[in-house]
Steps between C-alpha positions, in 0.01 A plus 500: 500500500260192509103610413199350632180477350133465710170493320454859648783699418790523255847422542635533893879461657479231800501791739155582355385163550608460804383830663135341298519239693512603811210704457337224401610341808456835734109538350432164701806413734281256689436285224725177387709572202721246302798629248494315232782487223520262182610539167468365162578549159389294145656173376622697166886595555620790507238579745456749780439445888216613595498570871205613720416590837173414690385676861210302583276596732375151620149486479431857344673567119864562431750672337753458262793658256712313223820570351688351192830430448703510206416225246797237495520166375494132700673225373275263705205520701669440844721808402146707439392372859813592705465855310127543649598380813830683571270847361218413753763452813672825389186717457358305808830640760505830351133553554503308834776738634370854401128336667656500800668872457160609385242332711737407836530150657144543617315482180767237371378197476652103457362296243612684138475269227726431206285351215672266219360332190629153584261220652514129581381385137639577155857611387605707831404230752879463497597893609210484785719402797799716423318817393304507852785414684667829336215640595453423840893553568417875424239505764152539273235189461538325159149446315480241216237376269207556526490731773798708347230778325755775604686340179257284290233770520599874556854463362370353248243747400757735380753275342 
């Protein structure tokens, strides 16, 4: 069983998370709200994944949870990267599909982002096209540097 971690609580099973988000989402269903999943973990190997999940409420705060993953070791960066990503698009469908259980096609909403630490400049310039096209083939909207702070900033907080 995978545990979560928010600012506010101790450890929590996905169910938990997900029956907190939709009361975050509930408390003001006529608001915008973006899902927002990255992950990150250090450059040191063995490392751990850390992988977190944002609800923002666009325009009025947010919400998020993290989980780790097992620390294991990366021969190269690009390995590290397609780690993160493949985490994010796994966490992402499982969390997309109990949404729409929970809160009903109504409340569910296009749009949920996948956030990676690649961008155009420096070593993963390479990795950009093919990570967001692995991305985008699982039907969520890939977010690179610098606008990727699903990954480069709350993942990151708890690596």
């Amino acid at each position: 069983m995978t545990l979560f971690s928010t600012p506010n609580r101790g450890g929590m099973t996905l169910s938990e998370v997900v029956a907190d988000i939709a009361c975050f989402v509930q408390s003001q269903p006529e608001r915008f709200y973006k899902i927002i999943i990255g992950s990150d973990s250090e450059a040191a190997s063995p490392a751990a994944i850390v992988t977190a999940v944002t609800v923002w409420r666009v325009g009025n705060g947010a919400v998020h949870f993290w989980t780790t993953a097992q620390e294991r070791s990366f021969a190269v960066m690009r390995d590290r990267i397609w780690a993160e990503a493949i985490r994010s698009i796994t966490l992402a469908q499982e969390v997309r599909g109990r949404l729409e259980v929970a809160l009903g096609d109504d409340f569910f909403w296009d749009g949920n982002e996948v956030h990676v630490d690649i961008g155009t400049n420096g070593p993963t310039r390479e990795l950009v096209d093919s990570v967001s096209g692995m991305i985008r083939g699982y039907n969520f909207v890939p977010v690179i540097k610098p606008y990727s702070f699903g990954a480069s900033v709350v993942a990151d907080r708890h690596t």
